[in-house]
N, C-alpha and C positions, 0 to 999 in steps of 0.2 A: 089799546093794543100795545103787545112791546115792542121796543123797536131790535131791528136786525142788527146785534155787534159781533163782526168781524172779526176774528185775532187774527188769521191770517189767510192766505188764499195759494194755493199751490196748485202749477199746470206743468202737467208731464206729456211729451208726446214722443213714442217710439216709431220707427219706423224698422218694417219687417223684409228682409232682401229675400230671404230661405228659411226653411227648417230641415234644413239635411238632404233637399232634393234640388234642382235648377233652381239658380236664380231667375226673379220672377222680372222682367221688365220696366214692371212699375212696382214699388217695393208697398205696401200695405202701411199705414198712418192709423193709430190706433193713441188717443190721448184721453185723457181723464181731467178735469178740473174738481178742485175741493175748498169747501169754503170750511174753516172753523169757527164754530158762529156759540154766541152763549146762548145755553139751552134756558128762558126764559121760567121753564117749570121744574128744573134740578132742583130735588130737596124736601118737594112735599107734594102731596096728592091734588091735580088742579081739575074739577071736573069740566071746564071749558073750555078746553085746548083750541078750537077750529078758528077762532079770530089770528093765531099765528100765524096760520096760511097764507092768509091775503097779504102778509109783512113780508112773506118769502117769496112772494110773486116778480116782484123786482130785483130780488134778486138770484132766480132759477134763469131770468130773461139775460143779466148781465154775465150771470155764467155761461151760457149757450154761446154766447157770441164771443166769448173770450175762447171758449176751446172752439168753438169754427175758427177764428182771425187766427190761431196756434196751430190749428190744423193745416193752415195756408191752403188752403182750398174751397171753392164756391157750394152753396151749401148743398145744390143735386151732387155732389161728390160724396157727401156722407152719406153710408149704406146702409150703419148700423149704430145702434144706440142705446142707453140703458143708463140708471139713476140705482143709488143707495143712500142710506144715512147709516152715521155710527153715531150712537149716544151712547156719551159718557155715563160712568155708573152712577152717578146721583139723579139720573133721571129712569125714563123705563120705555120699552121698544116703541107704544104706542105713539111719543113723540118724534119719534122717526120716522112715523108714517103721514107726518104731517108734510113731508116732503114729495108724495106723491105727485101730488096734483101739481103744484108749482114749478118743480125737475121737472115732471111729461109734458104739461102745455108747455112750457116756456121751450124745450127744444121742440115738440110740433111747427110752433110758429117760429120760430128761428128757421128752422130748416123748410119753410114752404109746404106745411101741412101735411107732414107726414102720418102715413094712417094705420100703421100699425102699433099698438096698446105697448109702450116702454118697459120693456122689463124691468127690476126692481128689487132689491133685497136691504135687508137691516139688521142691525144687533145692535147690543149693549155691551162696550167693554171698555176694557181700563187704554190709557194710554197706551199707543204704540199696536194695538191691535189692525188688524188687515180685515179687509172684506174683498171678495172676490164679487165684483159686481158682472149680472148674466148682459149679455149680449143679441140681440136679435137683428133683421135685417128691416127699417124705417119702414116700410110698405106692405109686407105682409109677415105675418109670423113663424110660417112654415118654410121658411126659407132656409133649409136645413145648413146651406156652406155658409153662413153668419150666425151660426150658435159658437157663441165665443164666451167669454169674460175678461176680465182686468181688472186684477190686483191693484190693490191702492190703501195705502194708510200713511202716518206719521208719524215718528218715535216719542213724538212729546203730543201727540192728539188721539183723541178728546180728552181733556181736563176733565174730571168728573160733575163738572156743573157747565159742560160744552156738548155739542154734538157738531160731529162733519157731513156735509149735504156734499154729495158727490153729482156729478152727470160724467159718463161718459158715448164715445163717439167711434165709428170707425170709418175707413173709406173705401171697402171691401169684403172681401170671402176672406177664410184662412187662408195663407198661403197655402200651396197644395190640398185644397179641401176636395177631397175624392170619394163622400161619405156616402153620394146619392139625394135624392129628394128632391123636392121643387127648386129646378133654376128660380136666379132671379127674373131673369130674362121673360120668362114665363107667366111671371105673373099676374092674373086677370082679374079678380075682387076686386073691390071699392072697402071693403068692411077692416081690411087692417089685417085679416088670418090668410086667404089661399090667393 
Protein backbone atom coordinates (compact mmCIF):
# COMPACT_ATOMS: atom_id res chain seq x y z
CA UNK A 1 0.00 0.00 0.00
CA UNK A 2 1.21 3.68 -0.53
CA UNK A 3 2.05 5.65 2.01
CA UNK A 4 0.19 9.07 2.89
CA UNK A 5 2.64 12.33 1.56
CA UNK A 6 1.68 15.46 2.86
CA UNK A 7 2.70 18.71 1.08
CA UNK A 8 0.97 20.70 3.33
CA UNK A 9 -2.04 20.92 5.81
CA UNK A 10 -3.98 24.20 6.32
CA UNK A 11 -6.90 25.00 9.20
CA UNK A 12 -9.06 27.85 8.78
CA UNK A 13 -11.66 28.72 11.49
CA UNK A 14 -14.21 31.74 11.22
CA UNK A 15 -16.17 32.84 13.59
CA UNK A 16 -19.74 34.26 12.79
CA UNK A 17 -21.12 37.42 15.26
CA UNK A 18 -24.24 38.37 12.41
CA UNK A 19 -25.49 38.45 9.08
CA UNK A 20 -27.14 41.81 8.87
CA UNK A 21 -29.59 41.02 11.84
CA UNK A 22 -28.69 40.99 16.00
CA UNK A 23 -25.75 40.12 17.20
CA UNK A 24 -25.90 36.60 18.25
CA UNK A 25 -24.37 36.08 21.90
CA UNK A 26 -22.44 33.42 21.22
CA UNK A 27 -20.93 34.01 17.78
CA UNK A 28 -21.08 30.66 15.45
CA UNK A 29 -17.29 28.70 14.90
CA UNK A 30 -17.32 27.20 11.53
CA UNK A 31 -13.52 25.61 10.48
CA UNK A 32 -12.29 23.37 7.81
CA UNK A 33 -8.98 21.53 7.92
CA UNK A 34 -7.23 20.27 4.44
CA UNK A 35 -4.57 18.07 3.99
CA UNK A 36 -2.62 18.05 0.48
CA UNK A 37 -1.48 14.77 0.12
CA UNK A 38 -0.05 12.95 -3.41
CA UNK A 39 -2.51 11.29 -5.08
CA UNK A 40 -0.70 7.80 -5.29
CA UNK A 41 -2.86 6.83 -8.73
CA UNK A 42 -2.13 10.44 -10.82
CA UNK A 43 -1.12 9.49 -14.37
CA UNK A 44 -2.64 6.25 -15.21
CA UNK A 45 -5.51 3.88 -14.87
CA UNK A 46 -5.18 1.70 -11.32
CA UNK A 47 -7.97 -0.88 -11.03
CA UNK A 48 -7.32 -1.38 -7.34
CA UNK A 49 -7.68 1.78 -5.53
CA UNK A 50 -9.40 0.48 -1.98
CA UNK A 51 -6.03 -0.44 -0.26
CA UNK A 52 -5.54 3.48 -0.12
CA UNK A 53 -8.27 3.89 2.26
CA UNK A 54 -6.97 2.06 5.16
CA UNK A 55 -3.51 4.56 4.49
CA UNK A 56 -5.94 7.42 4.96
CA UNK A 57 -7.54 6.22 8.00
CA UNK A 58 -4.84 7.89 10.25
CA UNK A 59 -4.89 10.38 8.91
CA UNK A 60 -8.86 11.56 8.54
CA UNK A 61 -8.40 10.60 12.68
CA UNK A 62 -5.38 13.25 12.90
CA UNK A 63 -7.54 15.70 11.00
CA UNK A 64 -10.62 15.63 13.09
CA UNK A 65 -8.82 16.45 16.03
CA UNK A 66 -6.86 19.13 14.71
CA UNK A 67 -10.02 21.00 13.56
CA UNK A 68 -11.75 20.09 17.15
CA UNK A 69 -8.41 21.50 19.33
CA UNK A 70 -8.89 24.79 16.29
CA UNK A 71 -12.32 24.82 17.04
CA UNK A 72 -11.43 25.28 20.82
CA UNK A 73 -14.38 23.55 21.85
CA UNK A 74 -15.28 20.06 23.51
CA UNK A 75 -16.50 17.73 20.94
CA UNK A 76 -20.70 17.74 21.98
CA UNK A 77 -20.19 21.39 20.87
CA UNK A 78 -19.81 20.42 17.28
CA UNK A 79 -23.25 20.35 15.57
CA UNK A 80 -22.33 19.96 12.14
CA UNK A 81 -20.11 18.41 9.71
CA UNK A 82 -19.04 17.46 6.44
CA UNK A 83 -15.87 16.06 4.22
CA UNK A 84 -14.68 16.58 0.42
CA UNK A 85 -11.75 15.90 -1.76
CA UNK A 86 -10.28 17.85 -4.65
CA UNK A 87 -8.15 15.91 -7.18
CA UNK A 88 -5.84 17.29 -9.10
CA UNK A 89 -6.09 16.76 -12.95
CA UNK A 90 -3.78 13.88 -13.38
CA UNK A 91 -5.99 11.75 -11.51
CA UNK A 92 -9.99 11.29 -11.77
CA UNK A 93 -13.10 11.84 -9.21
CA UNK A 94 -13.16 8.14 -8.35
CA UNK A 95 -10.08 8.73 -6.14
CA UNK A 96 -11.69 11.33 -4.28
CA UNK A 97 -14.09 9.06 -3.09
CA UNK A 98 -11.71 7.23 -1.59
CA UNK A 99 -11.93 9.76 1.19
CA UNK A 100 -15.34 8.80 2.14
CA UNK A 101 -15.00 6.37 4.51
CA UNK A 102 -11.79 7.66 6.31
CA UNK A 103 -13.13 11.89 6.66
CA UNK A 104 -16.77 10.22 8.03
CA UNK A 105 -15.46 7.61 10.63
CA UNK A 106 -12.74 9.32 11.70
CA UNK A 107 -14.86 12.45 12.66
CA UNK A 108 -17.89 9.95 14.01
CA UNK A 109 -15.39 8.80 16.45
CA UNK A 110 -13.62 11.91 17.21
CA UNK A 111 -16.73 13.51 17.99
CA UNK A 112 -18.40 10.66 20.39
CA UNK A 113 -20.42 8.89 17.69
CA UNK A 114 -22.19 10.96 15.87
CA UNK A 115 -25.05 9.38 13.69
CA UNK A 116 -25.91 11.17 11.08
CA UNK A 117 -24.30 9.99 7.32
CA UNK A 118 -21.47 13.09 6.74
CA UNK A 119 -22.28 14.95 3.84
CA UNK A 120 -19.80 14.93 1.06
CA UNK A 121 -18.69 16.24 -2.33
CA UNK A 122 -15.76 16.15 -4.89
CA UNK A 123 -14.13 17.21 -8.25
CA UNK A 124 -11.32 17.23 -10.35
CA UNK A 125 -9.46 20.57 -10.94
CA UNK A 126 -6.46 22.34 -11.68
CA UNK A 127 -4.73 24.39 -9.03
CA UNK A 128 -6.32 26.94 -7.02
CA UNK A 129 -9.88 25.66 -7.54
CA UNK A 130 -12.65 25.94 -4.46
CA UNK A 131 -15.29 23.37 -3.43
CA UNK A 132 -18.03 24.31 -1.53
CA UNK A 133 -18.18 21.45 0.85
CA UNK A 134 -22.40 20.60 2.14
CA UNK A 135 -23.02 20.91 5.77
CA UNK A 136 -25.41 18.88 7.92
CA UNK A 137 -26.30 18.75 11.67
CA UNK A 138 -23.95 15.36 13.38
CA UNK A 139 -27.24 13.63 14.68
CA UNK A 140 -29.68 13.75 12.30
CA UNK A 141 -29.93 14.87 8.75
CA UNK A 142 -33.08 16.78 8.65
CA UNK A 143 -32.09 19.35 10.73
CA UNK A 144 -32.96 21.81 8.40
CA UNK A 145 -31.00 25.34 10.56
CA UNK A 146 -27.47 23.27 9.79
CA UNK A 147 -27.64 23.01 5.97
CA UNK A 148 -24.69 24.98 5.45
CA UNK A 149 -21.37 24.73 3.48
CA UNK A 150 -17.90 26.08 3.46
CA UNK A 151 -15.70 27.16 0.87
CA UNK A 152 -12.21 25.95 0.88
CA UNK A 153 -9.31 25.72 -1.55
CA UNK A 154 -5.76 26.88 -2.19
CA UNK A 155 -4.16 28.98 -4.87
CA UNK A 156 -1.22 26.62 -5.60
CA UNK A 157 -3.51 23.19 -4.71
CA UNK A 158 -3.91 20.35 -6.03
CA UNK A 159 -0.78 19.92 -8.19
CA UNK A 160 -2.04 17.73 -10.83
CA UNK A 161 -0.62 14.52 -9.42
CA UNK A 162 -2.19 15.75 -5.61
CA UNK A 163 -5.54 15.63 -4.26
CA UNK A 164 -6.88 17.85 -1.05
CA UNK A 165 -9.03 15.64 1.70
CA UNK A 166 -10.94 18.20 3.29
CA UNK A 167 -13.18 17.70 6.74
CA UNK A 168 -15.18 20.24 7.93
CA UNK A 169 -17.02 21.23 11.25
CA UNK A 170 -19.43 23.61 12.87
CA UNK A 171 -20.79 24.46 16.39
CA UNK A 172 -24.12 25.58 15.40
CA UNK A 173 -27.49 26.76 13.24
CA UNK A 174 -26.78 29.72 10.76
CA UNK A 175 -26.86 32.51 12.41
CA UNK A 176 -30.38 33.83 12.16
CA UNK A 177 -31.50 30.44 10.53
CA UNK A 178 -35.35 31.20 10.35
CA UNK A 179 -36.05 28.69 7.55
CA UNK A 180 -38.36 26.09 9.54
CA UNK A 181 -38.00 22.37 9.96
CA UNK A 182 -36.77 20.03 12.46
CA UNK A 183 -35.39 21.68 15.69
CA UNK A 184 -32.32 20.27 16.76
CA UNK A 185 -33.66 20.16 20.14
CA UNK A 186 -36.19 17.76 18.72
CA UNK A 187 -34.67 15.29 17.62
CA UNK A 188 -35.74 11.52 18.29
CA UNK A 189 -34.12 8.82 15.83
CA UNK A 190 -31.20 6.70 16.58
CA UNK A 191 -30.70 6.17 12.48
CA UNK A 192 -28.76 9.49 11.78
CA UNK A 193 -31.97 11.12 9.40
CA UNK A 194 -35.18 12.54 11.89
Amino acid sequence: MPDVIIRKMVTSIEEIFHEGGPRANTPLKRGYVMAVIQNPYAGSYVEDIQPFMEDLKPLGVEMAQKLLASLGVEAQQVEGYGKGSIVGTGGELEHGALWHAPGGYAMRDVLGGAKAIVPSTKKVGAAGVRLDVPVTHVDASYVRSHFDSIEVGLNDSPRANEMAVILVMTTGARVHNRAGGLDAQDIKGEDGLR
